[in-house]
N, C-alpha and C positions, 0 to 999 in steps of 0.2 A: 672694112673687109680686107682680107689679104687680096694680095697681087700673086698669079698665078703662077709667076716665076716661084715667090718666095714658099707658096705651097707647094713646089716640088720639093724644097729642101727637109721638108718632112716626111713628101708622099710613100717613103719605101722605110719609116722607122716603127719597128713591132713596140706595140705596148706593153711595158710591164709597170708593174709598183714597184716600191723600195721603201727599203726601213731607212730611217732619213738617221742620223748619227753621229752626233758632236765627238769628239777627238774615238770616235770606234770606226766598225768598219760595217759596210753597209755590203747585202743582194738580193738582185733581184731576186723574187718570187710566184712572180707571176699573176697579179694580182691589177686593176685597171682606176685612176680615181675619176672620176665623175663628177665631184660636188664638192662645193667648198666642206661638206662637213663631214664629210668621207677623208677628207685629206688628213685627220687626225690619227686614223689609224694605222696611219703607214710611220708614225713617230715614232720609233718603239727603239728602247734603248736595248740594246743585243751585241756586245761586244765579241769578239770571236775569240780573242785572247787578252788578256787584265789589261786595262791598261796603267800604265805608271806615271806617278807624280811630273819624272824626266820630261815624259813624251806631253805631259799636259804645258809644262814650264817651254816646251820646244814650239809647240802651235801657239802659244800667248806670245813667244817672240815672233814666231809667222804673222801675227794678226798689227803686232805693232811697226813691223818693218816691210811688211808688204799689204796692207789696204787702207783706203780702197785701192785698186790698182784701175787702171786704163787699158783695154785690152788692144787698141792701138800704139800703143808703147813699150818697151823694154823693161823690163823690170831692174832691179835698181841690186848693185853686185851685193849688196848688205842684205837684201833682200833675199839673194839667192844663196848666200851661205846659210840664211835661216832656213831655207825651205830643205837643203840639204841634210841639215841637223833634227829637222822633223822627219823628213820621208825614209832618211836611212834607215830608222829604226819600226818600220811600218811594214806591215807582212806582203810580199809580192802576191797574194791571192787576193789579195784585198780589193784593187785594183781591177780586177777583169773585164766588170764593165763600165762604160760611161752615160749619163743620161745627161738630158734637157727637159726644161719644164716647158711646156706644149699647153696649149687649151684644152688638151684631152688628157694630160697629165704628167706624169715620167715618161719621159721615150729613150729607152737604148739607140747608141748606134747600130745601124744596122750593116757595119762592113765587115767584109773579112775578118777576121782576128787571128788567123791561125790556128792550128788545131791544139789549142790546148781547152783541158777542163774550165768551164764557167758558174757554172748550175753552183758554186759550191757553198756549205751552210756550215751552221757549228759543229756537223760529224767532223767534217774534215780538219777541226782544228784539236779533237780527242790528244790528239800528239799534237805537243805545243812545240815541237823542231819542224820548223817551217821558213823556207827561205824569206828573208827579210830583206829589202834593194838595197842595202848596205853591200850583200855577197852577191851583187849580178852588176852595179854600177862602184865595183873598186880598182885598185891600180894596174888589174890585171888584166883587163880585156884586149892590149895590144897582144902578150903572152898567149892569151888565151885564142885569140885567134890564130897564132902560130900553131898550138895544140890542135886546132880544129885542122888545119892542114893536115897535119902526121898523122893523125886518127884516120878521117877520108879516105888516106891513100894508105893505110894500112890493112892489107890483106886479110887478117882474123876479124878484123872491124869491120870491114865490109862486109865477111860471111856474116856477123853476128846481124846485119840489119836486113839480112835475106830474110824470106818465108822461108826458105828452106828450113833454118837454124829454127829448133823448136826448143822452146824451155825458158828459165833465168838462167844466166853463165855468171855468178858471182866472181868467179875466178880470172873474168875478162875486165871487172872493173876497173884495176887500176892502167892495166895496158891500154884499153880503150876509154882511159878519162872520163866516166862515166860523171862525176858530178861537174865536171870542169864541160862537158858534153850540154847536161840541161842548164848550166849557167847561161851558156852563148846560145843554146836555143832560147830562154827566156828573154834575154839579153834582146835579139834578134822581134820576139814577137812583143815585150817594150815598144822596143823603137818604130815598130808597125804600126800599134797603136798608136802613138804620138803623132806619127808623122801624117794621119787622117783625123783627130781629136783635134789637135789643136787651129789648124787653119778652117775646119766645121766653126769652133768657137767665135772664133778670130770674121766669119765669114759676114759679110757686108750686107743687108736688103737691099736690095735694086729701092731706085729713086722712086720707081712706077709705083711702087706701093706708098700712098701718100699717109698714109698711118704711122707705117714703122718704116719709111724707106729711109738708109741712113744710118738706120742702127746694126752691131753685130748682133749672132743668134745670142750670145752668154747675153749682152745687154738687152736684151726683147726678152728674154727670157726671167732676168730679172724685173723684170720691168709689168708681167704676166705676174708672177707670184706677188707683186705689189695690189692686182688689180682684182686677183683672185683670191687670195688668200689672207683674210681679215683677221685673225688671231696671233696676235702682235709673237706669242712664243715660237709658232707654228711656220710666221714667216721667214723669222730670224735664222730658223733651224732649215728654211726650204735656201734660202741665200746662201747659207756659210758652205752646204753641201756641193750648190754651184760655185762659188767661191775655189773648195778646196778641190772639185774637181779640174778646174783649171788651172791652179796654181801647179797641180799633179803632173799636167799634161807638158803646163810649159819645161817644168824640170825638165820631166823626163827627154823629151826632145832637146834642154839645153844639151841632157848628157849625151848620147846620141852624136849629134853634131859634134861632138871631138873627137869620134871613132873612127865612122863608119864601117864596113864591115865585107866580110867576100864567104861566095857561096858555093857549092856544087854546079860543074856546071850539068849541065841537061843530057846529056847522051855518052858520058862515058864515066861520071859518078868522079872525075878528079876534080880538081879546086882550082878556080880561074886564079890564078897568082901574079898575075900581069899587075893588077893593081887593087888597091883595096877601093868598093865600090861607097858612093856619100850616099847618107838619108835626104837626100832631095833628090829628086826625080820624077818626071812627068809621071801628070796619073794615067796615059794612056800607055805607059810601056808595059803592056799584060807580062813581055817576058820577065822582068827585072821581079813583077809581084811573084809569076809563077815559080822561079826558081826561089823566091827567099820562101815560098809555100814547102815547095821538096825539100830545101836543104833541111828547115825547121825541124818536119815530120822525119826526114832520114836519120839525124842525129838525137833525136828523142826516141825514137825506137832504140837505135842504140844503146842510151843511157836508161830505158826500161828493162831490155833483155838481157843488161849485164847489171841489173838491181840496184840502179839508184832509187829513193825511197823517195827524196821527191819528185823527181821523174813519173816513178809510178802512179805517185798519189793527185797527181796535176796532169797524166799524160788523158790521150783524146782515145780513148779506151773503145773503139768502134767494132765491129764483130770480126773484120776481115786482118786488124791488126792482133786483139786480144789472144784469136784463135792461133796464134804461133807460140803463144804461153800461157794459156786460161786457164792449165791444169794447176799451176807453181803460181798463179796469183789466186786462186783460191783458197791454196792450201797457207798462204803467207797474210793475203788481205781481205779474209772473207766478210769482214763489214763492207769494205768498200766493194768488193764485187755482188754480193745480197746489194748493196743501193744500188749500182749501176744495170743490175739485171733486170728489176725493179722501174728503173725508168723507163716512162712510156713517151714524154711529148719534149725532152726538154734538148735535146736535137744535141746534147753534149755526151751523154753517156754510152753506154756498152749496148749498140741497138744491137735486133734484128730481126728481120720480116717475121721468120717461123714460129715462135712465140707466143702463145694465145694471152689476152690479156688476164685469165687466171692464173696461167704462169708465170707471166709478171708479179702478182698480185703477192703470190706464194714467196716470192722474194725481197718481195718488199714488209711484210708480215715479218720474217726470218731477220730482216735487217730490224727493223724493231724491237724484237724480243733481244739481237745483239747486245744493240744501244739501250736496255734498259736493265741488262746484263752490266753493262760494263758504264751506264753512269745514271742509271733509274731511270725510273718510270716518267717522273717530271723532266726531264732534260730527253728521252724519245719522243714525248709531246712535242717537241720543239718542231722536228721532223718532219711526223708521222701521225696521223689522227687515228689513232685504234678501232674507235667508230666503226669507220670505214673500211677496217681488217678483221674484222669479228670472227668471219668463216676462217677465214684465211688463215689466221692465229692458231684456230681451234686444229685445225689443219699442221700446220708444222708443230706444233706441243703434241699434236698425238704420233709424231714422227711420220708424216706423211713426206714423199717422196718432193726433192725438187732436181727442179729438170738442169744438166748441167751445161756448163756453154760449149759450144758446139765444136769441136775439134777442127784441126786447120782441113783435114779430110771432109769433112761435112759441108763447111762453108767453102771452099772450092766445087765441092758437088753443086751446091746450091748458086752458085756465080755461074757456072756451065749452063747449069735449068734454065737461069735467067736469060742469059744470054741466046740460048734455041729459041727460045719463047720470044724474044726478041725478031731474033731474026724471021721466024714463021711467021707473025705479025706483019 
């Protein structure tokens, strides 16, 4: 039986599945295992982009110069040049979430993350120009943090990250460093995740648990798909995932740790430049998290409403931000805004209260017919189950009306309503 202590360290993680994935890229989907013999179907080879001979010759050097490894120990400097030479060339979406194998099955972490895009599947990878951690961990992040300063405290940059400023401003890209902007946000929500991934991994059982007191979660964990999971292909494939999700973590935190980084401060929108702040720091400094929370969202708004493409296509698309450009991302990403309108549960896309779920429905139908538009009917399956859009289909093919996202005028109406109602409560 667990010890009570060590069942907190799961009590607050949401269940999902995952497509498990030798040298490709795995996510969640929302999906629970249960039983040894259910576990088979979360195997499912689904790469999001080819991958290459290179990249396969790069993880066979990851395998030979870093495992087994010790998660008490240091990895070994041969070791980290390999892991460099693998991840560099590995898509930063790829990445977004992390799990553990649980007696209940995959479990995501459940922190923070920052607000970028998670939910994401093979739509998002239609366009194969996708930052890859080669262009967020290279020799430019001292620079790039100097950028972040001049930007911040540059006057059109700032209007551009107001509500007020309604639109895409192409024309502010380069003054407002717009891709140089979502690099160090990405940059910034990396090192987020790392700096809670890996010491979770790394984290010890209390003694009290005389089962597994002693061991880290990665090692319990390993040690659970030994004892659970009896098909010799199926096990290999549930390790190497734990394996490469760790190896992930520790990188990315090596890199990280030779930065550090500086943020907006909190009440007057300029940049503490006193001193560049380290990724270690207590976890009860709410302020340190709350402002690396602001600064993220302030300069990814930025780099959205002056049309960075990956910006947009990763930014955290919620109704109160969208609504300051929903007309000029419709008219530019109308797959991705049909998907995100379309989302109902998955706490990442373009919500919002008013919505009926028919008119969800009606947007997710339109994103199907896109995607089977622009790469067939077998690759929308991937998706979207038709099945389940029958009305819906029938509905947008007979040019049936859909409903548009809601103007920044509407959704401040709507924050006001909330807000009385609130308060008469």
């Amino acid at each position: 039986m667990f010890s009570t202590t060590f069942v907190r360290v799961f009590s607050s993680f949401v269940v999902f599945g995952l497509f498990l994935v030798q040298h490709t890229q795995s996510h969640p989907e929302g999906h629970n295992y249960n039983d040894k013999e259910g576990f088979g179907s979360f195997l499912k080879t689904e790469p999001f982009l080819p991958v290459t001979d290179e990249q396969i010759a790069a993880w066979n050097r990851v395998v030979e110069h870093c495992l087994p490894f010790n998660t008490r120990d240091s990895l070994s400097d041969q070791c980290m040049t390999s892991l460099g030479e693998y991840f560099a060339n590995k898509p930063v979406w790829s990445y977004g979430y992390m799990v553990v194998f649980n007696r209940t099955g995959w479990e995501v972490f459940p922190h923070n993350m920052l607000n970028q895009r998670r939910n994401l599947n093979p739509a998002d990878f239609l366009n194969p120009d996708v930052p890859f951690w080669r262009h967020i961990f290279d020799d430019q992040i001292e620079q790039r943090q100097e950028l972040f300063i001049r930007v911040v405290n540059d006057s059109q940059c700032k209007e551009l990250a107001s509500s007020q400023k309604s639109g895409i401003h192409d024309d502010l890209a380069e003054d407002c460093a717009a891709r140089e902007m979502f690099k160090y946000a990405t940059y910034l929500s990396a090192c987020y995740d790392a700096k809670h991934r890996l010491p979770t991994l790394q984290r010890v059982i209390p003694e009290d648990d005389h089962e597994h007191g002693g061991l880290t979660l990665f090692e319990y964990s390993l040690q659970l798909i030994d004892d659970l999971v009896s098909n010799d292909e199926q096990n290999s494939a549930a390790k190497r995932h734990m394996e490469k999700n760790y190896l992930h973590a520790y990188w990315v935190a090596a890199q990280c740790s030779q930065h550090g980084f500086v943020l907006i401060s909190e009440t007057s929108d300029t940049t503490k430049t006193e001193s560049f702040l380290s990724w270690v720091w207590d976890d009860d400094d709410k302020d340190t998290d709350w402002l690396l929370d602001y600064t993220h969202d302030y300069i990814m708004k930025m780099a959205m409403k002056s049309g960075d493409d990956w910006a947009i296509r990763i930014g955290y698309l919620a109704s109160y931000v969208a609504a300051e450009f929903g007309t000029d991302l419709m008219q530019r990403y109308p797959l991705l805004m049909h998907r995100l309108l379309g989302d109902t549960g998955s706490g990442w896309g373009y919500e919002f209260t008013s919505f009926t779920w028919e008119e969800h429905a009606h947007h997710r139908a339109k994103a199907y017919l896109l995607l089977v538009e622009q790469k067939g009917e077998e690759f929308a399956r991937l998706i979207y189950d038709p099945a389940e859009l029958t009305e819906e289909i029938q509905y947008v093919e007979s040019g049936g009306l859909l409903r548009s996202p809601p103007s920044l005028a509407e959704e401040e109406a709507r924050r006001r309503a909330g807000s009385r109602q609130f308060q008469e409560e």
